[in-house]
C-alpha positions in Angstrom: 0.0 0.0 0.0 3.1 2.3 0.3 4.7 1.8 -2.5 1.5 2.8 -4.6 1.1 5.8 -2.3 4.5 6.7 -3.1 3.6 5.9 -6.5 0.8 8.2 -6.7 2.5 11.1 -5.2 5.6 10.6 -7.8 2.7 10.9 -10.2 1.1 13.8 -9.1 4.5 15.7 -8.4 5.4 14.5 -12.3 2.2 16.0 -13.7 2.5 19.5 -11.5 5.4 19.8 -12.5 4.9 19.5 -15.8 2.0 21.9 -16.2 4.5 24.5 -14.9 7.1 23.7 -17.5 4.7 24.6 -19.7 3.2 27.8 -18.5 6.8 29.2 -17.9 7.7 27.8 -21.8 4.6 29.8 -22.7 6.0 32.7 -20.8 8.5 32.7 -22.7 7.7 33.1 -25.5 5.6 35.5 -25.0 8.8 37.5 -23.5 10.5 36.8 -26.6 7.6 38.0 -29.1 8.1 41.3 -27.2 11.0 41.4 -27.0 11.6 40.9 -31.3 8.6 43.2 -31.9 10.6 46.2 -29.6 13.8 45.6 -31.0 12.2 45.1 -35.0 10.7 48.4 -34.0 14.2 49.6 -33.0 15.9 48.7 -35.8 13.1 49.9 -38.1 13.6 53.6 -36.5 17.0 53.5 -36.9 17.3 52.5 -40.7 14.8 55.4 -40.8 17.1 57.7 -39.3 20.1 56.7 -41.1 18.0 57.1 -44.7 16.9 60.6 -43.5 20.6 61.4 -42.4 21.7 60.1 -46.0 19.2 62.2 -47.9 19.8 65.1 -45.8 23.7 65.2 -46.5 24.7 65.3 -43.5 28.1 64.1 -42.0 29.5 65.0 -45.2 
């Protein structure tokens, strides 16, 4: 009767443990969306910034 108590609890600990795996995976992603959507956004300014410098004639 132990061992299947022990089992059980094993079981349950496995399965707990797993859900959280997969909320924090699921976290992270979500992190990492943002975080390539702010630094795309970034990058997109600055290209802008360096066309508008380059038509502008500046630094020359």
């Amino acid at each position: 009767m132990t061992v299947l108590a022990v089992l059980f609890v094993v079981v349950l600990t496995g399965a707990a443990i797993g859900v959280l795996a997969l909320r924090v995976r699921g976290a992270a992603h979500a992190l990492s969306v943002q975080v390539n959507r702010t630094s795309g956004d970034y990058q997109a300014s600055s290209a802008a910034l360096r066309e508008r410098v380059r038509r502008s004639g500046a630094g020359a």
